[in-house]
C-alpha positions, -999 to 999 in steps of 0.1 A, spaced: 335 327 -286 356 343 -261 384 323 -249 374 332 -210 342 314 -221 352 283 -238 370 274 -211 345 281 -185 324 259 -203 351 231 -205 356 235 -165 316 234 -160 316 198 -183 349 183 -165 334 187 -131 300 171 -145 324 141 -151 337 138 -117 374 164 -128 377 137 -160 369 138 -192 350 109 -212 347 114 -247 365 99 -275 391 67 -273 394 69 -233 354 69 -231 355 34 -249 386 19 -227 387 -2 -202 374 19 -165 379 12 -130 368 21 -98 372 60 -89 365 72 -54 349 107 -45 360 111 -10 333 138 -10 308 114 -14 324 84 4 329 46 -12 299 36 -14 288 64 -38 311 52 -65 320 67 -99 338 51 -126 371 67 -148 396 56 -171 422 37 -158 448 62 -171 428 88 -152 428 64 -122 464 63 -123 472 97 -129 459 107 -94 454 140 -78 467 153 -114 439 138 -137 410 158 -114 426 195 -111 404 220 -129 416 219 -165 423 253 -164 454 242 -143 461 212 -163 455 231 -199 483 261 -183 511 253 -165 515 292 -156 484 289 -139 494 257 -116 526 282 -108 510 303 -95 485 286 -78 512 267 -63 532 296 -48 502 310 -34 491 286 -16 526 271 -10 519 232 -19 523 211 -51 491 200 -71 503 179 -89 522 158 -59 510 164 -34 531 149 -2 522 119 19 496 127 47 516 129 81 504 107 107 484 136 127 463 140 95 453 111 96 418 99 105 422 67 132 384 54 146 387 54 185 349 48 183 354 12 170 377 3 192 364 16 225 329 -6 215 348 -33 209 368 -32 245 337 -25 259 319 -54 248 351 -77 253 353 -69 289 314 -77 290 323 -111 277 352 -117 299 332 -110 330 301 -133 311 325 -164 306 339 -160 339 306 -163 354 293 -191 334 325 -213 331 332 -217 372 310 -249 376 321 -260 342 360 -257 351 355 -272 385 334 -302 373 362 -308 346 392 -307 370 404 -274 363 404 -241 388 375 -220 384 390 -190 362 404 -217 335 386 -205 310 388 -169 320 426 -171 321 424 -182 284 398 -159 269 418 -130 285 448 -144 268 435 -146 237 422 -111 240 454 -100 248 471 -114 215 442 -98 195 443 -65 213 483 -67 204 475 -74 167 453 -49 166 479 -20 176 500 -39 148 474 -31 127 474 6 136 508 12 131 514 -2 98 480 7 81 496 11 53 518 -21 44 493 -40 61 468 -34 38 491 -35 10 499 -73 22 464 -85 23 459 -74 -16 490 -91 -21 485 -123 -5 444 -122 -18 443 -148 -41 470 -171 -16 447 -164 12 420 -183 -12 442 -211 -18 452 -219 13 415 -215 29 408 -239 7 432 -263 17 423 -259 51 388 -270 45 397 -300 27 423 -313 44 396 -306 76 370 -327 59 393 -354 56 414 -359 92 397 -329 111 388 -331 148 356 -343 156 331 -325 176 292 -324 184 292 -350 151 310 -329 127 349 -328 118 352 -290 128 389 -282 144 425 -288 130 450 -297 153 485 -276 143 513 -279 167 490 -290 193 471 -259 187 431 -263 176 423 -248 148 388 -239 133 388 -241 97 360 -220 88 372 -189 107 398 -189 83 376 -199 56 358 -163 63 383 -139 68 407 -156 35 369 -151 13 369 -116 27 400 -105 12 397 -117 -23 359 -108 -23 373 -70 -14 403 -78 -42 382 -87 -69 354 -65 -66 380 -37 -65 394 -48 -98 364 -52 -112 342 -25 -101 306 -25 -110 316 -49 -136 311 -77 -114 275 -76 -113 278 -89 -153 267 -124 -157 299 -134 -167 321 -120 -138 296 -129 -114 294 -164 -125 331 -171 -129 333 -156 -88 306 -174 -75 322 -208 -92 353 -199 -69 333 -194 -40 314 -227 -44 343 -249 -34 356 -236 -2 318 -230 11 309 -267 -1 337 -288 13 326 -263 49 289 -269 43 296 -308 44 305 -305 80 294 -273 92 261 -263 83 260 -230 103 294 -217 92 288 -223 52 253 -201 58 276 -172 75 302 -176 54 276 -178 20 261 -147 38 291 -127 41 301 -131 5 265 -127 -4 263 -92 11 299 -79 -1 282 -90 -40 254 -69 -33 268 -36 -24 293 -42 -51 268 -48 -78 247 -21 -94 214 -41 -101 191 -49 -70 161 -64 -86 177 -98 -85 187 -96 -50 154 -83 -41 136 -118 -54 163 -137 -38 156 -119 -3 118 -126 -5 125 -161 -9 144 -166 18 126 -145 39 99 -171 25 120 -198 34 127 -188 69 90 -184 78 81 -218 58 107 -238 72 90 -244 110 51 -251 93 68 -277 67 88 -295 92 60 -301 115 39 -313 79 69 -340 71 68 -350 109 33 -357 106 30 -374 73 55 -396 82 46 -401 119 81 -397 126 88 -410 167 121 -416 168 148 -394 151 178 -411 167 190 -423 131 192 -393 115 221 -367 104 233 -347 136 221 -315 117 186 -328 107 181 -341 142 182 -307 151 161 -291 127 133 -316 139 137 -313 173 137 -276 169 102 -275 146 86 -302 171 105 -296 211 76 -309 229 76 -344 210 116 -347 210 122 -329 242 154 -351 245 167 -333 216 157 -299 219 168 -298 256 197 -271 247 170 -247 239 145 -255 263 172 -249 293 181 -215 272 147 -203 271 139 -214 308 170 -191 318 157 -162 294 126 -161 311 139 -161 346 156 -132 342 124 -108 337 133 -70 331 166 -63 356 180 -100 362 189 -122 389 222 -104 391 259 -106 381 272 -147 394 238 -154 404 227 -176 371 211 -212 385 206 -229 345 249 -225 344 250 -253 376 248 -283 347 217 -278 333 227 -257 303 255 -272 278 276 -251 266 269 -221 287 301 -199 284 295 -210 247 269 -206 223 246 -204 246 264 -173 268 236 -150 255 210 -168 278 234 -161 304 239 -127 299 198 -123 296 191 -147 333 217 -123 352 215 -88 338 177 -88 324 159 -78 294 182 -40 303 212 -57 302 202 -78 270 194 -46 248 228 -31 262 247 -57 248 228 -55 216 230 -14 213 269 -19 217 267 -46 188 248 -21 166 273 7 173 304 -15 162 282 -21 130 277 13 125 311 21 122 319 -2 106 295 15 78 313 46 81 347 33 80 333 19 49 319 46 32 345 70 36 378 48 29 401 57 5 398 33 -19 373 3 -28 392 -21 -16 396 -13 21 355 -3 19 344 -39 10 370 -52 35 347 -30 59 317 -44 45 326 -77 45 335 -76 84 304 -58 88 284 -84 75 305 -109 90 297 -95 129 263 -87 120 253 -120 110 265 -140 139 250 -113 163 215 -122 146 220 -161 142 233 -164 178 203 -145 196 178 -162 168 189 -198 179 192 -190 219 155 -172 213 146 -202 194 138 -182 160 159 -208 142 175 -243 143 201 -249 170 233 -239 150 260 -237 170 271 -200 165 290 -180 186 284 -144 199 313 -124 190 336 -109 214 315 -122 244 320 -162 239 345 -183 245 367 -194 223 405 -194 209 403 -192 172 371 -175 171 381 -147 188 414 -141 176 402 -139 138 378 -116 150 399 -96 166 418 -95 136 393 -84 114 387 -56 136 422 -46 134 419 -46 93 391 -21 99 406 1 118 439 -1 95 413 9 66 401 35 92 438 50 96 442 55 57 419 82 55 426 113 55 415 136 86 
């Protein structure tokens, strides 16, 4: 055979295998993860790890590899370096401005939302009326600054948070402990550290620390970790810092469980399992309500003063009208929902926010939001949310590596869920939770973690190449 021929045909079966061969030994080593940025992250191939390592080199036509000659001249023609190819300067580099201008945008929503529904709440508690204003913006401020942090130093930034994965673990867990033992108590659950006179909430660290090693050690593994064995061994780790949270916060171990449970998934290969395990929630969801109401019956249960904080509220929630005492949080939320109608009372003219609805700049801000701007200004809000997530998929998709991608996923999932708990308990879909709406509600720790994790994304946004 010609030898024009025999190489075209070695060219036409190295591209087949993404630029890399895979016979032989290097077939039967170990692989890793090995990202097309044609095809974007989530549409991952896997290579040797020599290959991996090897870089630009290990997936130039092996004509150029096989003849040095050849890379010459390709090389002076075109005036660059194959097989080093120099650093990306900072114009060619891709930085999402989309992200960031929905998350301002929904920020200053929220700063004018807590302003109007914290004045009565500030004045009744001694305080001026923009107290809690003057804080959220603050806070805001500190995150917006970490955020251009972020931006700057991409690069090392991202390099620390691999680094300091499995400490981030560590130290979550910690945290959690050490809150289950002497934390703050609030709304009958031990909740907040106090550090320096500063409160703390445990399980916003809980979630962004689990992030990070969830993104490290699905990187590392690749699609390896949907094999029993890796699986298990992850999930044991998981199990301790979302127990010790679940003991005291019910609705931060089911985000927190949720979060890791949708980074597993896009970073397994198999689906049927996940599939079985989504119909039986779904299952559970729909069943929960029916069965409560069934146990409450049986038992011809009157007085639920005695029981757990948490199950007091799942009962009240399945039966309002006989526990009306108890359900009075979301009875006042839907009263304001439904006084809004289509365009709202207007912006300051809320009436439930006078003392008649806890916790109204809050958990409960959403109501707000729906009693002054309307069933319009509702669906704004939410279009805003669904445009952060969805850039959040592509900053996912197209990073340069897996581990910034499941970073992306894993704050994805993270803002996604709270969106849907939040407007599910205020709408009375599910039990009264006590889960804030991102970005809009108030709150120190909550929003600065946030904040933070948008920052990561848009450092994983700034490593790819324009």
């Amino acid at each position: 055979m010609p030898a024009a021929a025999k190489r075209k045909m070695a060219d036409e079966k190295t591209n087949r295998h993404g630029g890399v061969r895979t016979r032989g030994r290097e077939q039967r080593g170990s692989f890793a993860p090995y990202h097309d940025m044609h095809n974007g992250m989530l549409k991952t191939s896997v290579t040797s790890i020599d290959a991996h390592r090897a870089g630009t080199a290990a997936v130039m036509p092996l004509e150029i590899r096989k003849r040095p000659e050849r890379a010459a001249a390709v090389k002076k023609k075109e005036g660059r370096d194959l097989a080093a190819p120099a650093a990306l300067p900072f114009s060619k580099r891709y930085y999402d401005f989309y992200l960031l201008i929905g998350v301002l945008m929904i920020f200053t929503i929220g700063l004018l939302m807590v302003y109007s529904s914290s004045q009565y709440t500030a004045v009744m508690s001694g305080e001026a009326h923009d107290y809690y204003f003057k804080k959220q913006l603050t806070v805001g401020i500190i995150g917006l600054f970490g955020i251009v942090i972020c931006s700057l130093f991409s690069g090392p930034i991202l390099r620390l948070l691999r680094f300091m994965a499995v400490p981030a673990y560590f130290i979550a867990l910690a945290l959690a402990f050490v809150t289950l033992i002497s934390g703050m108590s609030s709304h009958g659950s031990s909740r907040w550290l106090s550090i320096g006179g500063v409160s703390l909430q445990t399980a916003e660290v809980v979630k962004i620390a689990l992030i990070i090693y969830m993104a490290n050690i699905i990187s590392k593994k690749g699609f390896s970790i949907g094999r029993f064995k890796n699986g298990r061994n992850l999930w044991l780790m998981l199990a301790l810092p979302i127990g010790l949270i679940f003991l005291e916060n019910w609705s931060s171990s089911i985000i927190i469980f949720g979060i890791c449970f949708a980074m597993f998934f896009v970073g397994c290969r198999s689906w049927k399992a996940f599939i079985i395990l989504g119909v039986l929630g779904l299952a559970a969801i729909l069943g929960a309500k029916p069965l409560t109401q069934w146990i409450v019956d049986e038992l011809r249960i009157t007085n639920i003063d005695g029981l757990q904080y948490q199950l007091r509220r799942i009962v009240a929630w399945a039966c309002p009208d006989r526990f009306p005492d108890d359900a009075y949080q979301t009875l006042q939320g839907l009263y304001a929902i439904g006084s809004g109608g289509l365009t709202g009372q207007g912006l300051g003219e809320s009436i439930q926010k006078f003392g008649a609805l806890p916790e109204a700049q809050n958990d409960m801000i959403f109501t707000i939001i729906c009693e002054e701007l309307g069933f319009l200004g509702a669906c704004a809000v939410v279009l805003i949310y669904v445009f952060i997530i969805l850039r959040l998929v592509d900053i996912a998709r197209s990073a340069k590596d897996l581990f910034g991608s499941m970073l992306c996923v894993g704050i994805m999932a993270h803002i996604s869920l709270q969106v849907i708990l939040n407007i599910a308990v205020v709408t009375g879909v599910i039990p009264n939770t006590g889960v804030t709406l991102p970005f809009i509600s108030y709150g120190g720790s909550a929003v600065l973690f946030t904040m933070g994790e948008i920052g990561i994304a848009l450092a994983v946004s700034h490593e790819i190449p324009a």
